[in-house]
BABA-449728 format. One line per field, with one value per residue: chain; x, y, z of N, C-alpha, C, O in turn; residue number from 1. Coordinates in Angstrom, 3 decimals. Atoms other than C-alpha are relative to their C-alpha. Example, Ala and Ser with C-alpha at 12.3 -4.5 7.8 and 13.67 -1.06 7.14 Angstrom:
BEGIN
ch: (A A) .
nc1: (0.890 -0.820) .
nc2: (-1.190 -1.190) .
nc3: (0.000 -0.060) .
cac1: (12.300 13.670) .
cac2: (-4.500 -1.060) .
cac3: (7.800 7.140) .
cc1: (0.900 -0.770) .
cc2: (1.200 1.090) .
cc3: (0.000 0.730) .
oc1: (1.936 -0.261) .
oc2: (1.181 2.198) .
oc3: (0.665 0.899) .
i: (1 2) .
//
This chain:
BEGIN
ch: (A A A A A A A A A A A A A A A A A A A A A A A A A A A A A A A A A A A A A A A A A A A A A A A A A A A A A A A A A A A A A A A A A A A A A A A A A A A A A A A A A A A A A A A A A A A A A A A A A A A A A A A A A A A A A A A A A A A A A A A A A A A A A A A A A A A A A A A A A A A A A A A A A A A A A A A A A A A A A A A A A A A A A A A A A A A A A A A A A A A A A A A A A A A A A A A A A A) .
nc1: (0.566 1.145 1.062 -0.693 0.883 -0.112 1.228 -0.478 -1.001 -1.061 -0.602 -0.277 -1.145 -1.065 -0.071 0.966 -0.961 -1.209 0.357 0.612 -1.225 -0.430 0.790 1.125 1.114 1.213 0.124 0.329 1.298 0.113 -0.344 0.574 1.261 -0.931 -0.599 1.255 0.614 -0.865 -0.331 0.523 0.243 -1.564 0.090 0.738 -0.629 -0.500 0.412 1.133 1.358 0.385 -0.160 -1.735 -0.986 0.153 -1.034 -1.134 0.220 -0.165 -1.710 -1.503 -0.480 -0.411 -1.468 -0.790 -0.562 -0.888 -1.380 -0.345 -0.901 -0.800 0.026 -1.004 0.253 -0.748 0.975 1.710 0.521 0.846 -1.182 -0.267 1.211 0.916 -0.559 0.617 1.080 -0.524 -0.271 1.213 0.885 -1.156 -0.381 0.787 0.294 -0.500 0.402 1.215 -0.929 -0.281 0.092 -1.981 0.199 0.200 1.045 1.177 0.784 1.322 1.005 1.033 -0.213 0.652 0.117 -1.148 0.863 0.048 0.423 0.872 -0.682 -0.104 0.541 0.976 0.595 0.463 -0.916 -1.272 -0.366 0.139 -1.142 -1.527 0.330 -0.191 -1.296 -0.556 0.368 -1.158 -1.217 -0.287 0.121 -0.940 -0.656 0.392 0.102 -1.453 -0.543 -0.313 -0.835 0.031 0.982 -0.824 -1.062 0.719 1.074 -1.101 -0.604 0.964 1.543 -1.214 -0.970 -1.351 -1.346 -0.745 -0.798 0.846 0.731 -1.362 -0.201 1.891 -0.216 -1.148 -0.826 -0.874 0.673 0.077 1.348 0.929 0.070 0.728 1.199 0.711 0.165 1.101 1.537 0.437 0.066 1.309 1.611 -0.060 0.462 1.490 1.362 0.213 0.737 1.675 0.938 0.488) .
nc2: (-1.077 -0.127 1.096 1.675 0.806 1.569 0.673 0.361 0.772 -0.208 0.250 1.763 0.735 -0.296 0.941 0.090 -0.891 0.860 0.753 -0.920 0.054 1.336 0.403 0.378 -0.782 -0.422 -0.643 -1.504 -0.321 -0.467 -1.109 -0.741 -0.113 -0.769 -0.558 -0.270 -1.180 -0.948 0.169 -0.384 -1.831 -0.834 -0.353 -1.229 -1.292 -0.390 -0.777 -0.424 0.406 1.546 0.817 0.151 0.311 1.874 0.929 0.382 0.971 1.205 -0.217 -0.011 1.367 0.234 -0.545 0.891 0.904 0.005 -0.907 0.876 0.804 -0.881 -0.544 0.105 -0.115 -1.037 -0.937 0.369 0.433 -0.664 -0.530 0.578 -0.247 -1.431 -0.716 0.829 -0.886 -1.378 0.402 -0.427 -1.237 -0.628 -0.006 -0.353 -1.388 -0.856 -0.569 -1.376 -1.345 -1.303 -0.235 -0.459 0.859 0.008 -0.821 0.366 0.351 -0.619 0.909 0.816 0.620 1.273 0.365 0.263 0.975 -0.386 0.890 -0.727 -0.315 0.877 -0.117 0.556 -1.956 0.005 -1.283 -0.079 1.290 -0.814 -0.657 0.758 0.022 -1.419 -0.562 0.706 -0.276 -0.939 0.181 0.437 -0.584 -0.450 0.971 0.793 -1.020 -0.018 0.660 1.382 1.071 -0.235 0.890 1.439 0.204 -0.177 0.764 0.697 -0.213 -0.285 1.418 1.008 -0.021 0.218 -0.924 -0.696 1.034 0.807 -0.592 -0.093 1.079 0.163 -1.185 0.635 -0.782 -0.141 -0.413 -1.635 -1.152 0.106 -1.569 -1.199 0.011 0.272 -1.183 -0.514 0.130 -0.588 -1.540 -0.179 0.681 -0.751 -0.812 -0.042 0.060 -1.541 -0.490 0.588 0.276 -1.235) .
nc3: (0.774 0.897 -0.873 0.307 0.525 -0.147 -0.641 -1.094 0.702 0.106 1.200 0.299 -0.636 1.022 1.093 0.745 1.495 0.509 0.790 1.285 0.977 0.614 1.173 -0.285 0.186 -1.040 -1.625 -0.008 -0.652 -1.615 0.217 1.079 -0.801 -0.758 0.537 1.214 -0.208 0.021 1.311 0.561 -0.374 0.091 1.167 0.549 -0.465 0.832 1.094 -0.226 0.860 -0.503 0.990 0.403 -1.452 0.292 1.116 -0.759 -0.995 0.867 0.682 -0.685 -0.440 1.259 -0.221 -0.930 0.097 1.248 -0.088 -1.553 0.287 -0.568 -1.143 -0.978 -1.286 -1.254 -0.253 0.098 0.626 0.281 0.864 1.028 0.463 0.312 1.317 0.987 0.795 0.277 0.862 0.752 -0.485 0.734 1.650 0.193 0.426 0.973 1.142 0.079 0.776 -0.880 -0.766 -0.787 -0.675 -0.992 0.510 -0.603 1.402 -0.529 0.066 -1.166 -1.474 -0.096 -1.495 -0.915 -1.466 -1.736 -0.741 -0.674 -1.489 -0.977 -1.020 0.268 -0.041 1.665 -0.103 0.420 0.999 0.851 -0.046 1.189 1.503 0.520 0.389 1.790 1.154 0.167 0.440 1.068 1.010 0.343 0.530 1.863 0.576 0.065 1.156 -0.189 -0.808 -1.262 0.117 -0.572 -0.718 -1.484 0.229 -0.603 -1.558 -1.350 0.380 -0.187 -1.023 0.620 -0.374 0.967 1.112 0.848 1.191 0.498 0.986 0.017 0.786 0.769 -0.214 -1.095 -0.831 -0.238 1.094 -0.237 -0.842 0.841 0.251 -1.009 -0.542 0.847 0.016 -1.381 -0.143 0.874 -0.418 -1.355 1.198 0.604 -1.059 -0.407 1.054 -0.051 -0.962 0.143) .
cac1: (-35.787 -37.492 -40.728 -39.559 -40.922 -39.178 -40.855 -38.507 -37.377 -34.575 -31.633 -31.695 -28.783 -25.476 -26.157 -29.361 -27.117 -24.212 -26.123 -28.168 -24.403 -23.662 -26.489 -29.111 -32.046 -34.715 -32.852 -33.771 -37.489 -36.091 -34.065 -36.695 -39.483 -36.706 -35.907 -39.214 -40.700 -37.576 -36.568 -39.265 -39.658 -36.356 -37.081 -40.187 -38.512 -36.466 -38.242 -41.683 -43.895 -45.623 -45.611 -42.092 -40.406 -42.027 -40.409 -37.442 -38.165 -38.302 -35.291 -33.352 -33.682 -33.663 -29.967 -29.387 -29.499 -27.508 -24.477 -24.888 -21.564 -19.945 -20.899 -18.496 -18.964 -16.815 -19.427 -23.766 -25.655 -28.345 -25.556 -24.744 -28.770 -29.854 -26.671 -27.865 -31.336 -29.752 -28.238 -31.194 -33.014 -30.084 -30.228 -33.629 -34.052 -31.591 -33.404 -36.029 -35.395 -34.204 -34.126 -30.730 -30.220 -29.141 -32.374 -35.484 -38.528 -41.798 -43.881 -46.723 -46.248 -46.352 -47.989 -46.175 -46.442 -47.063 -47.359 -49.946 -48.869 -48.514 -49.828 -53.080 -54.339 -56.068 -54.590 -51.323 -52.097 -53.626 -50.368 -47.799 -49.890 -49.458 -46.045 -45.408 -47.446 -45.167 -42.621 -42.833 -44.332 -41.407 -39.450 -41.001 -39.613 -35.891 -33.463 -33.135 -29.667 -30.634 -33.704 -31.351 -28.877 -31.630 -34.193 -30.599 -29.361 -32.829 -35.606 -32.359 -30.568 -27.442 -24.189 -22.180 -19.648 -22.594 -24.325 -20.864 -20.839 -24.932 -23.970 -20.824 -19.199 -16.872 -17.600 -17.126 -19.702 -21.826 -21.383 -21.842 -24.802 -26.304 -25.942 -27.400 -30.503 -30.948 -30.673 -32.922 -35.694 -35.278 -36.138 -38.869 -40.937 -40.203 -41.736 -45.091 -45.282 -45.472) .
cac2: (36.809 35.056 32.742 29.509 26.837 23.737 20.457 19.389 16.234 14.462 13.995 10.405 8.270 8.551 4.618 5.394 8.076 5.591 3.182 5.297 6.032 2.562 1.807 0.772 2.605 1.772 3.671 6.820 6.082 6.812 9.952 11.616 11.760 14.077 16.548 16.719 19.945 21.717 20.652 22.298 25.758 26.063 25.707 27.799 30.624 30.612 30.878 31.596 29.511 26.213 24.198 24.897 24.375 20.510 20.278 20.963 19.120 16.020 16.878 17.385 14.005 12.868 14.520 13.258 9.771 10.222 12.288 10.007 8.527 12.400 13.080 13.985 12.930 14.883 17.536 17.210 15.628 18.337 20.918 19.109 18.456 22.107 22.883 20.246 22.170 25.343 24.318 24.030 26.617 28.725 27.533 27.782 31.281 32.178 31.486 33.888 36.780 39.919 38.267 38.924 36.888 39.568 42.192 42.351 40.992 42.721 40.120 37.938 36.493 32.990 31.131 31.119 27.996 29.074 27.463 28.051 29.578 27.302 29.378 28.565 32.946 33.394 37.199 35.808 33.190 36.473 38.534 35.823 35.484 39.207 39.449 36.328 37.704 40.956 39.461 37.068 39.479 41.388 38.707 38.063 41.424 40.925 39.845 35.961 35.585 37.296 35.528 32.306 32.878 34.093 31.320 29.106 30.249 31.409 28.276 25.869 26.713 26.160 27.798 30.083 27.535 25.350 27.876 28.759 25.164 25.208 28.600 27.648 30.843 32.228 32.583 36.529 37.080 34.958 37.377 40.131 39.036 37.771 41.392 42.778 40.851 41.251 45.347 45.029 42.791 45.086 47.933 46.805 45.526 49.022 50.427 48.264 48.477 52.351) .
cac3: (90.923 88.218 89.453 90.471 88.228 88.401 89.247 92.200 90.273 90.905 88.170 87.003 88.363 86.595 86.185 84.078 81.591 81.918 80.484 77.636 76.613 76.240 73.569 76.353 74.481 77.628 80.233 77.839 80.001 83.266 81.951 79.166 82.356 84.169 81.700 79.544 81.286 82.075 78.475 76.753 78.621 77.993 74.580 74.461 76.018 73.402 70.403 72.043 69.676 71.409 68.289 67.266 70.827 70.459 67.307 68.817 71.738 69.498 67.656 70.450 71.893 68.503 68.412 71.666 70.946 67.571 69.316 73.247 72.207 72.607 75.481 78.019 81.436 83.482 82.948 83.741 81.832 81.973 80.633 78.033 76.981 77.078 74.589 72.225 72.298 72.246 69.619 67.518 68.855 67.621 64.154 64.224 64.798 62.347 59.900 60.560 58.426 60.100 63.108 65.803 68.595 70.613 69.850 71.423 69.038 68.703 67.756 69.876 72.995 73.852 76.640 79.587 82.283 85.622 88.373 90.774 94.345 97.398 99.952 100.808 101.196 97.837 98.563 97.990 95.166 93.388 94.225 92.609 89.576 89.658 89.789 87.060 84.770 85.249 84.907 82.037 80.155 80.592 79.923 76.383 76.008 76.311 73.737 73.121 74.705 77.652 77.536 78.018 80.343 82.945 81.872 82.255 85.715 87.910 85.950 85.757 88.427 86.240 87.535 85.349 83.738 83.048 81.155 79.891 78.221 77.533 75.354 74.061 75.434 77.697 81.408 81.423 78.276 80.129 83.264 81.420 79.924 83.113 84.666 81.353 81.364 85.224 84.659 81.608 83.408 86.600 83.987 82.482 85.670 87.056 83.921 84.374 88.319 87.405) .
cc1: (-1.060 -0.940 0.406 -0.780 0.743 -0.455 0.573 -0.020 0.924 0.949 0.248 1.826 0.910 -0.162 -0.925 0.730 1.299 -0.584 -0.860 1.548 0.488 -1.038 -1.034 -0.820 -1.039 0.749 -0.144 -1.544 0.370 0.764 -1.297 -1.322 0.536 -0.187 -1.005 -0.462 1.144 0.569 -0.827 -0.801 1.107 -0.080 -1.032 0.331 0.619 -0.280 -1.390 -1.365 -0.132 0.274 1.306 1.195 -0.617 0.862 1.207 0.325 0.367 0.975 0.908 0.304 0.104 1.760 0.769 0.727 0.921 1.614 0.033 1.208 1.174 0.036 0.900 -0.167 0.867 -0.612 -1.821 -0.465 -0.791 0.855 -0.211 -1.728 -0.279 1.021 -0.595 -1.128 0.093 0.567 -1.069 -0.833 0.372 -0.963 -1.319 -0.403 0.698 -0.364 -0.991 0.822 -0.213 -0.158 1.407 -0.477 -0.105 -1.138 -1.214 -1.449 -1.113 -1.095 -1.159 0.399 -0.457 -0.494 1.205 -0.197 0.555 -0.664 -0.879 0.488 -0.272 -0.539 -1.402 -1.290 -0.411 0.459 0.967 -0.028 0.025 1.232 1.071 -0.736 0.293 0.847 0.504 -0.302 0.830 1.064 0.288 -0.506 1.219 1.667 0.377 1.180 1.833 0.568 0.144 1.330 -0.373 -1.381 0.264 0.810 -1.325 -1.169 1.455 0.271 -1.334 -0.764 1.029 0.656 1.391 0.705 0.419 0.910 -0.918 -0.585 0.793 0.251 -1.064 0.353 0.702 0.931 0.813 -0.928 0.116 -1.043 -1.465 -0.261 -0.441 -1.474 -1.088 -0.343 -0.486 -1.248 -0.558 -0.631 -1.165 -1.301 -0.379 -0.624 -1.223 -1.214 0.092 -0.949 -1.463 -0.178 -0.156 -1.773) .
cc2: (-0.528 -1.338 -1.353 -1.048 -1.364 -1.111 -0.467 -1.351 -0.232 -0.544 -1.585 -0.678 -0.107 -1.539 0.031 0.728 -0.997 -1.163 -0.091 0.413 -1.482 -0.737 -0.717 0.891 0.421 0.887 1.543 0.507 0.746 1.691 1.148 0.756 1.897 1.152 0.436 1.752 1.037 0.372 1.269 1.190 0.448 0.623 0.943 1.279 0.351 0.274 0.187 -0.715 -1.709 -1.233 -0.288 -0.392 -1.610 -0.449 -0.130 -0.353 -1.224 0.069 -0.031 -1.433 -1.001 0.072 -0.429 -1.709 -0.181 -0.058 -0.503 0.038 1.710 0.639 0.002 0.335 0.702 1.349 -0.583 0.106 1.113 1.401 -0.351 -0.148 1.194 0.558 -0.525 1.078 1.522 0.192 0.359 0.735 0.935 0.285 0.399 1.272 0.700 -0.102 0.319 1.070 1.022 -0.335 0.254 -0.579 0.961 1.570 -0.277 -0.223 0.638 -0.805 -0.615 -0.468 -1.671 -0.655 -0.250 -0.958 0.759 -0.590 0.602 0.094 -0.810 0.037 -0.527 1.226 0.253 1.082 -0.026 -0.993 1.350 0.590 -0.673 -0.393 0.973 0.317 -1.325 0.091 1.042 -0.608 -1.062 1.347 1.690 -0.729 -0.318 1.544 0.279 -0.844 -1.679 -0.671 0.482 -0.954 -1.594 0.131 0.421 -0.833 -1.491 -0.042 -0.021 -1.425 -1.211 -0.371 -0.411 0.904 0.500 -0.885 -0.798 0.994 0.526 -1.300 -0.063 0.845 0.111 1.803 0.050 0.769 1.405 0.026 -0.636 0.738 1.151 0.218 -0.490 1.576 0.912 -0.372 0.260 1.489 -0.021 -0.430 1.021 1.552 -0.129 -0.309 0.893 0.853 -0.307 0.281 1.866 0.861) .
cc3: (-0.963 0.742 -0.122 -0.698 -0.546 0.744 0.794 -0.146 0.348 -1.220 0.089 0.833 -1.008 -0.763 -1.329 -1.463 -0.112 -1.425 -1.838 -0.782 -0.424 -0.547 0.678 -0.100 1.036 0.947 -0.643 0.703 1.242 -0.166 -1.006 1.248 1.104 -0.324 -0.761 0.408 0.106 -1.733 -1.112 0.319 -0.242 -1.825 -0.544 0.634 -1.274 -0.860 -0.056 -1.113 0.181 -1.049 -0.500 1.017 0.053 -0.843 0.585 0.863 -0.396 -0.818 0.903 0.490 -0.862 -0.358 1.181 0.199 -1.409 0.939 1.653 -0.134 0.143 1.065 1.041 1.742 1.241 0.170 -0.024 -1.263 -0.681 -0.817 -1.736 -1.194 -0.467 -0.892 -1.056 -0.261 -0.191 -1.346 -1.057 0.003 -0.789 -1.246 -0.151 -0.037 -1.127 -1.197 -0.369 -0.705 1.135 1.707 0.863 1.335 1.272 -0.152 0.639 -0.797 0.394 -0.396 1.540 1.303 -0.052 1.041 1.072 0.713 1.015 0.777 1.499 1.768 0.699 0.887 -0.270 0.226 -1.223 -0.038 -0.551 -0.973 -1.213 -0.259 -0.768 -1.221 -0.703 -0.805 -1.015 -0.814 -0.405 -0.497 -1.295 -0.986 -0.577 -0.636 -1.130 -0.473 -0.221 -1.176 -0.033 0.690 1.127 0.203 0.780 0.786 1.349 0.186 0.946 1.631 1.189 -0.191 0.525 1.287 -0.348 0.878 -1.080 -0.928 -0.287 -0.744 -1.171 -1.662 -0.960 -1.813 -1.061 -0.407 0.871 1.285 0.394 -1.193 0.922 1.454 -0.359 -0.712 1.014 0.446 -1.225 0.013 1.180 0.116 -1.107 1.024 0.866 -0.649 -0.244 0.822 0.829 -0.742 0.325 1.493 0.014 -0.478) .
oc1: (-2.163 -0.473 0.617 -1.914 0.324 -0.878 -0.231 -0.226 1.628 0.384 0.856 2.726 0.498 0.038 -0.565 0.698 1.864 -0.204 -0.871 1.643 1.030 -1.086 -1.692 -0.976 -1.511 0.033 0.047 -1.977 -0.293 0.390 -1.163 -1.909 -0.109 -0.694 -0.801 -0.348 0.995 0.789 -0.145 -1.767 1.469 0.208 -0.887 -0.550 0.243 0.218 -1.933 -2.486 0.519 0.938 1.805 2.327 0.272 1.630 1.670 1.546 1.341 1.447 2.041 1.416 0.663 2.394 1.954 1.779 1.427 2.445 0.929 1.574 2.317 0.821 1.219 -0.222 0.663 -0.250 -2.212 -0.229 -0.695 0.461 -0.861 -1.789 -0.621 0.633 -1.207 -1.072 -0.755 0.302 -1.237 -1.595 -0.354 -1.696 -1.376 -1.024 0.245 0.049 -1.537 2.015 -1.065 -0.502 2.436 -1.649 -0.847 -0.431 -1.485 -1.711 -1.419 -2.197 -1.154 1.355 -1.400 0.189 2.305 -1.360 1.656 -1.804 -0.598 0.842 -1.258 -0.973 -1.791 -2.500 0.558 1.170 1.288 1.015 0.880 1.655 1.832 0.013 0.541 0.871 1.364 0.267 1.332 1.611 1.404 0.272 1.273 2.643 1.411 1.577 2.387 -0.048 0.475 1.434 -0.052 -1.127 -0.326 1.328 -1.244 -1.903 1.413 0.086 -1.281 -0.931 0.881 0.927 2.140 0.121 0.021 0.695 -0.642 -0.610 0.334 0.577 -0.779 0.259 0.368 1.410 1.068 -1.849 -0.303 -1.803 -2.531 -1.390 -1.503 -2.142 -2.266 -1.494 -1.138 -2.130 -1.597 -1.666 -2.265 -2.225 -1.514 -1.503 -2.149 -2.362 -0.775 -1.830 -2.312 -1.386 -0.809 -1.872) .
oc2: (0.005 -2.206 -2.072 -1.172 -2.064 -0.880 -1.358 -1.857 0.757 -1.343 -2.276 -0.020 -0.288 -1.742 -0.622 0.302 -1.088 -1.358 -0.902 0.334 -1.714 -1.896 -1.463 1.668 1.549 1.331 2.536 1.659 1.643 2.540 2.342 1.808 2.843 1.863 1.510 2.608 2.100 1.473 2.063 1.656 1.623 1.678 1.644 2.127 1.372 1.332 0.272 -0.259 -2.610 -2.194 -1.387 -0.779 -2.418 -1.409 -1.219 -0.338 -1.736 -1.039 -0.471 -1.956 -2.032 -0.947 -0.759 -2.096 -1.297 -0.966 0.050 1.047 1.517 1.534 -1.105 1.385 0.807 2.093 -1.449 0.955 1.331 1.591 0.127 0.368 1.346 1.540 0.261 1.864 2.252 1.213 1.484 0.808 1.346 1.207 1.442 1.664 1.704 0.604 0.099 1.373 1.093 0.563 0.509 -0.559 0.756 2.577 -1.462 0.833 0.819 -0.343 -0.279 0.206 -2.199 -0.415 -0.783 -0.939 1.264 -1.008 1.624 -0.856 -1.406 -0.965 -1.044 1.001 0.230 1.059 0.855 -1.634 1.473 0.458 -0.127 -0.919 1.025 0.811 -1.072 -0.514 1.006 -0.300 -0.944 1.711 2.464 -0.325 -0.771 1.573 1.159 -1.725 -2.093 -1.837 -0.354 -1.988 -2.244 -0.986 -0.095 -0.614 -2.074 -1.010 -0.719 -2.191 -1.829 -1.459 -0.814 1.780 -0.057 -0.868 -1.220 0.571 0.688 -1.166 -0.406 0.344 0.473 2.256 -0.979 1.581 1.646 0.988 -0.023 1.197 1.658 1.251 -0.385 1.956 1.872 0.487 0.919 1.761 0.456 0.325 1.464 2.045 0.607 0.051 0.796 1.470 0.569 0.398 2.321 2.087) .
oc3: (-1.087 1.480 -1.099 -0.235 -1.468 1.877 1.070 0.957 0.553 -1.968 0.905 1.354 -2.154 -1.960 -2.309 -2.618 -1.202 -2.580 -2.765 -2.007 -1.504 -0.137 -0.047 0.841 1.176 1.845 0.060 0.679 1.762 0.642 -0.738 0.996 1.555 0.544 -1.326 -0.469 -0.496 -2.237 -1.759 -0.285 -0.189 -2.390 -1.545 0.491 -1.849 -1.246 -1.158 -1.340 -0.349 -0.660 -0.743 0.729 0.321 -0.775 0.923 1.022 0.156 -1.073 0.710 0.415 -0.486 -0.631 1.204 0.707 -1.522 0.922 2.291 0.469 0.560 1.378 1.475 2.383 2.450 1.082 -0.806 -2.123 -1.889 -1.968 -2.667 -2.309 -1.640 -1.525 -1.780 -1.207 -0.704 -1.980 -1.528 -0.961 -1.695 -1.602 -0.803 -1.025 -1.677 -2.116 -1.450 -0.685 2.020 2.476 0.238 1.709 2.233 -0.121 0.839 -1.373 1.572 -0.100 2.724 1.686 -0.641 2.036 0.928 1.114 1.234 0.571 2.125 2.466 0.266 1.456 -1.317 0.261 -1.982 -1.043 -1.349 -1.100 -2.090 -1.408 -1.567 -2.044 -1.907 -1.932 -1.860 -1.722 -1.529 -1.556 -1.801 -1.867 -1.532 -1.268 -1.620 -1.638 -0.880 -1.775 1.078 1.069 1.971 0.820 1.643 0.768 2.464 1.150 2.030 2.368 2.202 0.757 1.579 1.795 0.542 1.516 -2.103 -2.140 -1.410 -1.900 -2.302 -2.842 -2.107 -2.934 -2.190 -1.446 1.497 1.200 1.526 -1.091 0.972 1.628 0.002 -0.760 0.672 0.230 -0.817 0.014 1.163 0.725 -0.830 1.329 0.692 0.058 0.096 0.562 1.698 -0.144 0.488 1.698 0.953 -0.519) .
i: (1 2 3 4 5 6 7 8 9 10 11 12 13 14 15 16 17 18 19 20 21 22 23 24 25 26 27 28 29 30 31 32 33 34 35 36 37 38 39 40 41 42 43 44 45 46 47 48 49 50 51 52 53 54 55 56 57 58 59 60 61 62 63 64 65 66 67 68 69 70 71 72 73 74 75 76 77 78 79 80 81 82 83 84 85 86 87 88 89 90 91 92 93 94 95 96 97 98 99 100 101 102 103 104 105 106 107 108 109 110 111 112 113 114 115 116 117 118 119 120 121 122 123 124 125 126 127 128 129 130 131 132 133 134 135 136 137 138 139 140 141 142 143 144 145 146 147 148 149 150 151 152 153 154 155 156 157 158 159 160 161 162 163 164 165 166 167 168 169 170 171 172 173 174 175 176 177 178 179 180 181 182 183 184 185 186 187 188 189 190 191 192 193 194) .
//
């Protein structure tokens, strides 16, 4: 549903995070290269402003190597990461005044990345620019947790108990809020292809 835009990456080798938990600083090169772009759409989804999703870009892996040492490997790595910047993301919005996490904001818009179509029919490069501009810009338009659980599951490709952990809820709210933001998005790019 939402435009695929991951870079087809693969996840570092458990020895490379084994070893970043056991206080070898360089193997955060072979992991930070991984995680950088998914890292930081995740984060500008969330609070939509380029400059401030760096900061917390750099905070989070900042926070990551502080809090390595809790990490618990019987769950992914990448999990575990995108709570960390969820985490701060969080806090960060809350202390916008009047803002609510789960509310839809009327403010600006922020760039979106998109990635440019595959085919090689300029017809159809035009057509999926079409429909991702639709659709982020309906996107911008949904509340911030829905925002994350469908940025989480479709961009991510997380599963439900990972976004479960990511969230730091239970896997029925995050059901529930999956099939809320779905019906919202489904909503609002009905609205525009009208």
């Amino acid at each position: 549903m939402i435009l695929a835009a991951t870079m087809g990456m693969s996840n570092p080798g458990e020895d490379a995070v084994a070893r970043f938990r056991s206080g070898d600083r360089a193997a955060l090169g072979a992991i930070l290269p991984v995680y950088q772009f998914r890292l930081y759409r995740f984060l500008l989804r969330m609070v939509r402003e380029p400059a401030t999703a760096e900061d917390l870009f750099q905070q989070t892996w900042v926070r990551v190597m502080e809090k390595i040492s809790s990490y618990d490997t019987r769950h992914r790595f990448d999990a575990w990461l995108f709570s960390v910047a969820r985490n701060l993301a969080i806090d960060h919005l809350r202390r916008k005044p009047g803002f609510s996490l789960d509310a839809a904001e009327e403010d600006g818009q922020a760039p979106i990345d998109r990635l440019e179509g595959s085919g090689a029919d300029p017809l159809e490069q035009v057509l999926e620019f079409e429909r991702g501009t639709i659709l982020a810009a309906a996107m911008e338009e949904l509340p911030a947790i829905h925002r994350e659980v469908l940025t989480l599951r479709f961009e991510e490709d997380m599963k439900l108990d990972e976004i479960a952990i990511v969230a730091g809820i239970p896997l029925s709210t995050v059901k529930s809020r999956l099939h809320r933001a779905t019906d919202g998005l489904r909503r609002l790019v009905e609205a525009r292809l009208r």
